[in-house]
C-alpha positions in Angstrom: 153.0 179.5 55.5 155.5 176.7 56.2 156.5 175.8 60.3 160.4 176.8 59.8 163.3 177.0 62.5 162.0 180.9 62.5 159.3 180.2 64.3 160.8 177.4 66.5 163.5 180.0 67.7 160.8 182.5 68.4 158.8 179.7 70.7 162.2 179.2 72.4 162.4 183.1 72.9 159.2 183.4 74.0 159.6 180.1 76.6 162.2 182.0 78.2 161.3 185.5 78.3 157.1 184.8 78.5 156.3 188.3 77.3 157.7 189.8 73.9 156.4 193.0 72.6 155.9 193.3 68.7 159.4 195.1 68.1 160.8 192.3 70.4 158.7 189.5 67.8 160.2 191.5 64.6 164.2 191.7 66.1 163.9 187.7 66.9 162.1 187.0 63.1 165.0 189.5 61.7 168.1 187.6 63.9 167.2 184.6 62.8 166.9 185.4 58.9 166.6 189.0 57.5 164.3 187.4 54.5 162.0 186.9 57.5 161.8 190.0 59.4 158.7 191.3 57.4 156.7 188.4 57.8 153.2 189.0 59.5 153.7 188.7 63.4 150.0 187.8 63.7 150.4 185.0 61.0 153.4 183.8 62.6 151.7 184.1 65.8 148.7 181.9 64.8 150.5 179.4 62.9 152.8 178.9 66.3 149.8 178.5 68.1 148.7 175.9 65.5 151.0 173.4 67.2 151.2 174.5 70.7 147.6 173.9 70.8 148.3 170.1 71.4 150.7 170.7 74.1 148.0 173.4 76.2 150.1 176.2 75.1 149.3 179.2 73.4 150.4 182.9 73.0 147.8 185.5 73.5 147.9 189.1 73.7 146.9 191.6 75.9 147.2 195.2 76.0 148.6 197.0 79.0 146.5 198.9 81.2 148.7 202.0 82.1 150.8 202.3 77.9 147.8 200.4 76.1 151.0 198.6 74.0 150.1 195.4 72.5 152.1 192.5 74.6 152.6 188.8 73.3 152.3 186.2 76.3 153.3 182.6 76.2 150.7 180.9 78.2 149.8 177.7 79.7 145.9 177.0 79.0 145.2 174.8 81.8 145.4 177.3 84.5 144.6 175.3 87.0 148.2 173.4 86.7 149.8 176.5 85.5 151.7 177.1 88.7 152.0 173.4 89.1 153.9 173.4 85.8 156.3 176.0 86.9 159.7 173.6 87.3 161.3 176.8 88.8 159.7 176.7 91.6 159.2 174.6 94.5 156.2 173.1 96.7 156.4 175.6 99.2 157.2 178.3 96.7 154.0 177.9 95.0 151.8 177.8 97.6 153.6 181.4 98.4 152.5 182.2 94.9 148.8 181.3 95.4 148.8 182.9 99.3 150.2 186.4 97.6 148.1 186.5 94.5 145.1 185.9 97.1 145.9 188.8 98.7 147.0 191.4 96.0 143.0 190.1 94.9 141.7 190.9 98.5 143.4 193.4 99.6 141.4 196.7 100.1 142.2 199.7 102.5 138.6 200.3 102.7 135.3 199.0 101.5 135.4 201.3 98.4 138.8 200.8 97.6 140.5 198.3 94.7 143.8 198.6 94.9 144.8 195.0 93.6 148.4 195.9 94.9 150.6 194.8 98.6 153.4 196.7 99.9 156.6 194.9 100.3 156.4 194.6 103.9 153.4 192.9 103.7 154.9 190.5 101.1 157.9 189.8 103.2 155.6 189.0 106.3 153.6 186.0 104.1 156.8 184.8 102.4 158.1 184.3 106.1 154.8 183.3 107.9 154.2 180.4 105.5 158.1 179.0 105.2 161.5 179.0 107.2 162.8 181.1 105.1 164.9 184.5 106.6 164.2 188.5 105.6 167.0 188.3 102.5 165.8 185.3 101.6 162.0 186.2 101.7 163.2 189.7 99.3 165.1 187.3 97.1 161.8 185.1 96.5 159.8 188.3 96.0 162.4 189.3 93.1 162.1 186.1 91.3 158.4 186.4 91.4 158.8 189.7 89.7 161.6 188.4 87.1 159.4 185.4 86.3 156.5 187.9 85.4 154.2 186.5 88.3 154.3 190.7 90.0 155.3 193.7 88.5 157.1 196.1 90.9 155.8 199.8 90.9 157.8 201.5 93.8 157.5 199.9 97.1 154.4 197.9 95.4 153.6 194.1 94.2 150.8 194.1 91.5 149.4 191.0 89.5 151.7 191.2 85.8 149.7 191.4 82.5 150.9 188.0 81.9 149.4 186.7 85.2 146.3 188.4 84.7 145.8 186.4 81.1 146.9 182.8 82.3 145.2 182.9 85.5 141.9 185.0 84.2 139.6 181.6 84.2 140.8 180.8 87.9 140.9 184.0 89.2 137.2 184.6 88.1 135.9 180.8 88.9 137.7 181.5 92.8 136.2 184.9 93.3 133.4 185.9 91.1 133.0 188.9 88.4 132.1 191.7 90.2 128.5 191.3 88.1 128.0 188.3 90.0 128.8 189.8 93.2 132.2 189.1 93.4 135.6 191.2 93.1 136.8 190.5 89.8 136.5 193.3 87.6 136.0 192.9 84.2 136.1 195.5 81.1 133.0 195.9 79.3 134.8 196.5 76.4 137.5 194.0 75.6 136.4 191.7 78.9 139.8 191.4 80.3 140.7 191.8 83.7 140.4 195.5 84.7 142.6 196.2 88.0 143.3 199.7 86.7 140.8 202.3 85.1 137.4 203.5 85.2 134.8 202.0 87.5 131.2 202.9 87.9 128.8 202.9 90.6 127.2 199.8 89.1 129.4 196.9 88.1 130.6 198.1 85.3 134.1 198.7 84.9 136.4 199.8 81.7 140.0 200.0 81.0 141.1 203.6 80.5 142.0 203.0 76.6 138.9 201.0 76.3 136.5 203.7 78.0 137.9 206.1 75.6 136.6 203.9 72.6 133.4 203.1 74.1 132.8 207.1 74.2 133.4 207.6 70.5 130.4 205.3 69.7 128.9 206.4 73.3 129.5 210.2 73.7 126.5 210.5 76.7 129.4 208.8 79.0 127.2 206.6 80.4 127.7 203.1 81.4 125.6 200.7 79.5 123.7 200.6 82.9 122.3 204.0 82.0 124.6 205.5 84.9 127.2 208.6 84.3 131.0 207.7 84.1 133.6 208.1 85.3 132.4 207.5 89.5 135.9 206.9 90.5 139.1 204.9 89.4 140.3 201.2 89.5 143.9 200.4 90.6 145.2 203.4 93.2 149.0 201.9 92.6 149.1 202.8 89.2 147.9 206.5 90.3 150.3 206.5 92.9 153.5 205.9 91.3 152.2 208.7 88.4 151.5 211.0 91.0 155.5 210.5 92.6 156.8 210.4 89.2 155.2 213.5 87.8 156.1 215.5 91.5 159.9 214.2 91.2 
């Protein structure tokens, strides 16, 4: 397959909008030139990523935890500069990025919860503690976070965004350990991306919901591979939350 201006105006696309779903792939492919629209989105994909590979860029996929729909992210693979790379932001504004996604990754109402989720109030108080900046300002910060697909917003709730969770995954698990190795990253036995909502065991192991449901067809028993029963309990109370006030509304 031949690099054409196709796939240079999906790169653009996918530079400014970081996450495209495969309907949002095939519209782009069919608005630049209908003879293209049925052209394979994963071969257009990997021959994309054929020449972003020399510039640390690649686009990876990852399903979402709550819809299990395939999502296409435009990613940095040095994650260590990732944030650094971010000319949107400033100095200050990214070491608000770091201090929030530290404590979304911390935060726990007890010892048995994992949440991965702050409250709003509690992002406003970080933003404020750790710049000059006033309340409206602070919000304002907090909302370009969430357009720039650092957070997703569910209700009065900040959560790490899938496209977070995939360009960060290598520096989130060197900082704070796989929960394995006694640390608070969980990761899915099945697909072994982050999990910060499904099924979690006593054990370590942890599963996404979708991903659980495959490992029962070849594991009916619904045990872990630990030899424990599953489900013991859920990952990611936010997600439950907002279902629970959306099915009661």
């Amino acid at each position: 397959m031949e690099y054409t201006d196709t796939h240079r105006a999906l790169v653009q696309v996918f530079m400014e909008n970081k996450m495209l779903t495969i309907p949002d792939i095939k519209e782009v492919l069919h608005a630049v030139n209908e003879s293209d629209s049925e052209m394979s989105v994963n071969d257009t994909i990997k021959l994309i990523n054929e020449k972003l590979h020399f510039l640390h860029l690649e686009i990876k996929t990852i399903t979402l935890q709550d819809t299990t729909e395939t999502v296409y992210c435009f990613v940095n693979t040095l994650p260590d500069k990732v944030m650094e790379f971010s000319t949107i932001f400033s100095v200050t504004e990214v070491t608000i990025l770091k201090k929030l996604i530290e404590m979304i990754m911390l935060h726990r109402s007890n010892d048995s919860d994992e949440e991965y989720y702050i409250s709003r109030k509690e992002a406003i108080i970080l933003i404020r503690e750790q710049s000059s900046l006033q309340a409206n300002q602070a919000n304002d910060l907090l909302h370009k976070l969430v357009e720039n697909k650092w957070f997703e917003r569910r209700g009065d709730k900040y959560t790490l965004s899938p496209l977070c969770l995939i360009e960060l995954k290598d520096m989130l698990i060197e900082k704070y350990q796989t929960r394995k190795e006694n640390g608070i990253v969980n990761i899915c036995q099945q697909c072994e991306g982050i999990v910060t909502f499904g099924v979690r065991c006593t054990c370590y192991i942890r599963f996404h919901h979708d991903c659980f449901r495959k490992y029962n067809v070849i594991n009916p028993q619904e045990t872990c591979p630990n030899g424990h029963n599953l489900p013991k309990g859920m990952v990611g109370k936010i997600f439950y939350e907002v279902q629970d006030n959306e099915n009661n509304s």
